[in-house]
N, C-alpha and C positions, 0 to 999 in steps of 0.2 A: 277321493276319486283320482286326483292326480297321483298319488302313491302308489295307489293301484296299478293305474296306466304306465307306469314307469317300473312296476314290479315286472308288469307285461311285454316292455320292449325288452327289458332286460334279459327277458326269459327267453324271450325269441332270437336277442342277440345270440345269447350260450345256446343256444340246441342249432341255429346256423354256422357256428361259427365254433366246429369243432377242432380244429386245426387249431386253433386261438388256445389251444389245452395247453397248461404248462405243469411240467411237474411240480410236485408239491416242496423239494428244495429248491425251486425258486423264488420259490415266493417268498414276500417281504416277512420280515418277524412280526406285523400287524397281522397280517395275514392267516401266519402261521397259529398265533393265539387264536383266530378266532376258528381256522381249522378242527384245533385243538379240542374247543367248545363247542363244536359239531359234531365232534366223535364221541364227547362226555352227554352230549345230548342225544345221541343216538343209544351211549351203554344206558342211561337213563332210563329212555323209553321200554328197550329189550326188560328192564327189568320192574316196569312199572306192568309189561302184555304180561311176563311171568304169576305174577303178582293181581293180575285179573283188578288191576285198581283205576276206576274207569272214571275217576274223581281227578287221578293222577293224571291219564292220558287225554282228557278234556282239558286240562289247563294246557295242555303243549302244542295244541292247535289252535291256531284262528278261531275262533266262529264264524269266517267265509270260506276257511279251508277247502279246498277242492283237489279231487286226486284223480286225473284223467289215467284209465289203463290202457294196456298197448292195443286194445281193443277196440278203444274208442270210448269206453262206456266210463260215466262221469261222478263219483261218490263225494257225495259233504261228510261234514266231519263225523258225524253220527255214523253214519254207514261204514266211514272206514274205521271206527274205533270198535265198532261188532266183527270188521275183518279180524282186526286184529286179536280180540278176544277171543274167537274164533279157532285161529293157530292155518287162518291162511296161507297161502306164502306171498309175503309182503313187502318191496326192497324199504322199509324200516329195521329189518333185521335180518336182510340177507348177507351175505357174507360181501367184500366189497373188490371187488380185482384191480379195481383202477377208480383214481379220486381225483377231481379238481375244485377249487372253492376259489371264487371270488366275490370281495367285497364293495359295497357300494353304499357308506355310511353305514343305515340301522338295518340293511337289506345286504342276505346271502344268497350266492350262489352255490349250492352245491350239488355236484355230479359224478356221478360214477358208474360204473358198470360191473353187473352182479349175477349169479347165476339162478335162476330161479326156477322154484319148482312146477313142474303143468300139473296139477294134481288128473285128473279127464287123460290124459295121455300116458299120466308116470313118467313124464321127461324132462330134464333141464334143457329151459332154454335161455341163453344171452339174453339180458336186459340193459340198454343204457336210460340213466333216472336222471331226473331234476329234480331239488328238492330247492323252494324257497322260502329262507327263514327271513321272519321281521322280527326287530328286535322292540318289544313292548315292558316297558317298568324295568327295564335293566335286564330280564330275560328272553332268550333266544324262542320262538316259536315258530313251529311249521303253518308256513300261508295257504303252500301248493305244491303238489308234486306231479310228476306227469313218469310213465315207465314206457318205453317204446321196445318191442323182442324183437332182434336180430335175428336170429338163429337157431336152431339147436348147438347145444354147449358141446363142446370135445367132452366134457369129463361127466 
């Protein structure tokens, strides 16, 4: 429970406290490694939804996982692994325009902002994400993500 609650200040710190963004050559080379391992976790996934391997994409979530959309509306880990299957548009494999990650021991921050598709409209619209990874048995796993839309995209 306290892991939990500390997953959750954490998360509230970063989505407050965007100005706190630092580029990603700032960051320390701890840092940067485990960046690294958030991008190879992300090609991962992209090629575990290709691959329709729903054995694969349940091992890389939580079992509390939760993924709040810009909506409001709230998916556990089931729900979003038939998004995915699916060919939703998802920021698990939306393209990424801006990244920051920070670390907190076995707990990741990571954020960025992505262009995503309205399928109901046919529009891109701006998304900034939060994605929180915990690290269990030596591997990285997704806890919770949340996707909040900005705007319609320029492009």
């Amino acid at each position: 429970m306290l892991a939990r609650r500390s997953a959750l200040v954490l998360l509230a710190t970063a989505v407050a406290s965007p100005a706190l963004a630092h580029p990603q050559s700032a960051m320390d080379s701890a840092t940067q490694k485990v960046a690294a391992e958030l991008m190879a976790f992300r090609e991962a996934m992209k090629a575990a939804m290709l691959a329709k391997d729903v054995v694969r994409l349940r091992s890389m979530y939580t079992e509390s996982f939760t993924h709040t959309h810009g909506s409001g509306k709230v998916d556990g880990r089931d729900t979003r692994i038939i998004a995915l299957l699916t060919g939703e548009p998802v920021i698990e494999d939306a393209p990424i325009t801006e990244t920051m990650v920070r670390v907190h021991g076995d707990t990741a921050l990571f954020s960025g902002r992505s262009p995503i598709l309205n399928k109901a409209e046919n529009k891109l619209y701006d998304f900034r994400w939060l994605q929180v990874y915990v690290k269990e048995a030596g591997a990285w796993k997704l806890a919770a993500s949340q996707a909040t839309r900005l705007g319609p995209s320029a492009g």
